[in-house]
C-alpha positions in Angstrom: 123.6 88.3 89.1 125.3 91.1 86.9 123.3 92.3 84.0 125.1 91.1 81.0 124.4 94.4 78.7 126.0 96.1 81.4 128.6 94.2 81.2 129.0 94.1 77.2 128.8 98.0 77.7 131.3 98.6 80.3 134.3 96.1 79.1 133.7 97.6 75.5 135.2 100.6 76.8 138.0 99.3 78.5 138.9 96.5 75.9 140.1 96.9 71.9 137.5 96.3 69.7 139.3 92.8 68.4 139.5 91.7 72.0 135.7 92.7 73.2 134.9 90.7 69.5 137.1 87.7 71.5 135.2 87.6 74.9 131.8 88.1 73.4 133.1 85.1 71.0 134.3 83.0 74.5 130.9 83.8 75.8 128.8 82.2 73.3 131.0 79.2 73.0 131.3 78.7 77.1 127.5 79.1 77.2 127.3 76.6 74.6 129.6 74.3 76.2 128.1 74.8 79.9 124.8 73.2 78.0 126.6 70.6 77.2 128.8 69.4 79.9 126.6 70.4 83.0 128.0 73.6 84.0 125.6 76.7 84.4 125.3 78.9 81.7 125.1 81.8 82.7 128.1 81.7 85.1 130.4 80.5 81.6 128.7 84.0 79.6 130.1 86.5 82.3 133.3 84.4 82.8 134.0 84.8 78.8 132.6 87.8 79.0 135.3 89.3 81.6 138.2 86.8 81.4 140.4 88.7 79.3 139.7 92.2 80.8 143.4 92.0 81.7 144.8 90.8 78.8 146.0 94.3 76.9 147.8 95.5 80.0 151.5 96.6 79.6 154.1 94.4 81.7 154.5 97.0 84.2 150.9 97.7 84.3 150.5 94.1 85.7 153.0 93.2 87.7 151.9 96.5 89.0 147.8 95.4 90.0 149.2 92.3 90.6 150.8 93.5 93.9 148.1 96.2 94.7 145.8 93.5 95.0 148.2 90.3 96.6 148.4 88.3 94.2 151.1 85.4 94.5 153.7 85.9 91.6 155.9 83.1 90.7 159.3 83.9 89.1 157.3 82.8 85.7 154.8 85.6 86.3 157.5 87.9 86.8 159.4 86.6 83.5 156.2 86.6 81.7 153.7 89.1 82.8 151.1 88.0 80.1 150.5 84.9 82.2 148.7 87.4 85.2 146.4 88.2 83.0 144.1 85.7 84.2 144.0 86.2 88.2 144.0 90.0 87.4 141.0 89.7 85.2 139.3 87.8 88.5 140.3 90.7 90.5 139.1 93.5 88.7 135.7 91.2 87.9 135.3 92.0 91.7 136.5 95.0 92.4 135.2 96.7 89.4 132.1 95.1 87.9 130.8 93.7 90.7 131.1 89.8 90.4 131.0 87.9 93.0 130.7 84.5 92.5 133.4 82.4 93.4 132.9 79.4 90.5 133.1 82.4 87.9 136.2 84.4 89.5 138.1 81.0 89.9 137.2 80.4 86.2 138.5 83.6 85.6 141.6 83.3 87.2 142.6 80.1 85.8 141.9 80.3 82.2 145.5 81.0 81.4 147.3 78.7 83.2 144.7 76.0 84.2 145.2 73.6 87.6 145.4 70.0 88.4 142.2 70.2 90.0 139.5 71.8 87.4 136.0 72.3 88.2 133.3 72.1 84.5 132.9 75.6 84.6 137.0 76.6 84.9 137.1 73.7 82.0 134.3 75.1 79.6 135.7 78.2 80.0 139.7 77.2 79.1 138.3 75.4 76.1 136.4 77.8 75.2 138.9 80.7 74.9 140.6 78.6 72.5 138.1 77.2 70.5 136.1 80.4 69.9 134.6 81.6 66.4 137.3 83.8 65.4 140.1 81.4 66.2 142.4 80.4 63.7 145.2 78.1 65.3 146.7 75.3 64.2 144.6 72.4 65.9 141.3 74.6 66.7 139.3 72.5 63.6 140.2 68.9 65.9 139.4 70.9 69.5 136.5 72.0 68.3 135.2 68.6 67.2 136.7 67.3 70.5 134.5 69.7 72.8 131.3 68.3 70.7 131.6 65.2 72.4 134.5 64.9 75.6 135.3 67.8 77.0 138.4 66.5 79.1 139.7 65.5 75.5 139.6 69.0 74.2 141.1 70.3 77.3 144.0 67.9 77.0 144.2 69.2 73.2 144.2 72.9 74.5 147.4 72.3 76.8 149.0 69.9 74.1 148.9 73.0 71.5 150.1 75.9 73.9 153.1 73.7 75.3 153.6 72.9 71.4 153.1 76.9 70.6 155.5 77.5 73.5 158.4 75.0 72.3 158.0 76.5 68.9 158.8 80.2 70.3 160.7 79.3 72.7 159.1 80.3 75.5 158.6 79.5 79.2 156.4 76.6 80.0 154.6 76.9 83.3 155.0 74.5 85.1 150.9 74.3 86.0 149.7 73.9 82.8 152.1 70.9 82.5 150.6 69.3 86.2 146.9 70.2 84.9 147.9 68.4 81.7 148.9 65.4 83.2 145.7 65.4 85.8 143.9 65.0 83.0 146.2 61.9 81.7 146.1 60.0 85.0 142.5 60.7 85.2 141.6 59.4 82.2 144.1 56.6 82.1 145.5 57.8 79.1 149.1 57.9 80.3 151.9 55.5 78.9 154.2 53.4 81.3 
């Protein structure tokens, strides 16, 4: 496995200063959470620690390594670029720091978006980018007290507040994050008739 100060060293120069503040934040809250809910530490530190490596890259810029390396882009990647940000990060966590591990890539790659079929480690990590020290959104006070105790219930909280965030701007909702929200309803029963 990857040292981790090597890590810290190397996406500080390729990151802002607020964002590297971010991941080191995810970090400590998906190791924190891993503890919790059964998922292996370590693995949730480097996911946090890389998932956002992506994230500052121009539209162009993405859609651009987006092609160079395959990916599949839906017409909402293409109308919102922001949302590549996630199986970019995975891709450069390979290709240029050396991670291989599939449960951390996959994490990676799906902590924008999500999927009906989470494993812990893609969960802790989701949850974790949102309920991070320097967060300040509107719900993070109840996800936070959520992830304490169910994890699946702050997860469901996560998705509940971005499709909210992305009503209130009017933005696209992809369709995903809607199908990993409901996964979570029929799994837990939770649904109404």
């Amino acid at each position: 496995m990857v040292n981790e100060e090597y890590l810290k060293a190397k996406i500080s120069m390729v990151m802002p200063e607020n964002r590297f503040k971010h991941s080191v934040g995810v970090a400590d809250t998906a190791e924190k959470l891993a503890r919790r809910f059964g998922a292996d530490p370590r693995k949730a530190r480097i996911a946090g620690l890389l998932h956002d490596i992506a994230r500052d890259f121009a539209d162009d810029e993405m859609l651009r390594r987006a092609r160079e390396a395959k990916l599949q882009v839906s017409e909402y990647g293409f109308a919102m670029p922001l949302l590549l940000h996630g199986p970019v990060a995975a891709v450069m966590a390979r290709d240029e720091f050396g991670i291989t591990d599939p449960e951390i890539l996959n994490a990676i790659a799906l902590h924008t978006v999500g999927s009906e079929d989470m494993s812990q480690l893609d969960k802790v990590l989701f949850v974790a980018d949102k309920i991070e020290p320097n967060r300040r959104h509107g719900m993070v006070e109840e996800i936070r007290r959520q992830a304490e105790k169910d994890l699946d219930a702050a997860l469901l909280s996560c998705f509940d507040e971005s499709i909210r965030y992305a009503l209130k701007i009017g933005c696209l909702l992809h369709p995903t994050s809607v199908k990993a929200r409901n996964a979570i309803l029929v799994a837990r029963g939770s649904y109404r008739r």
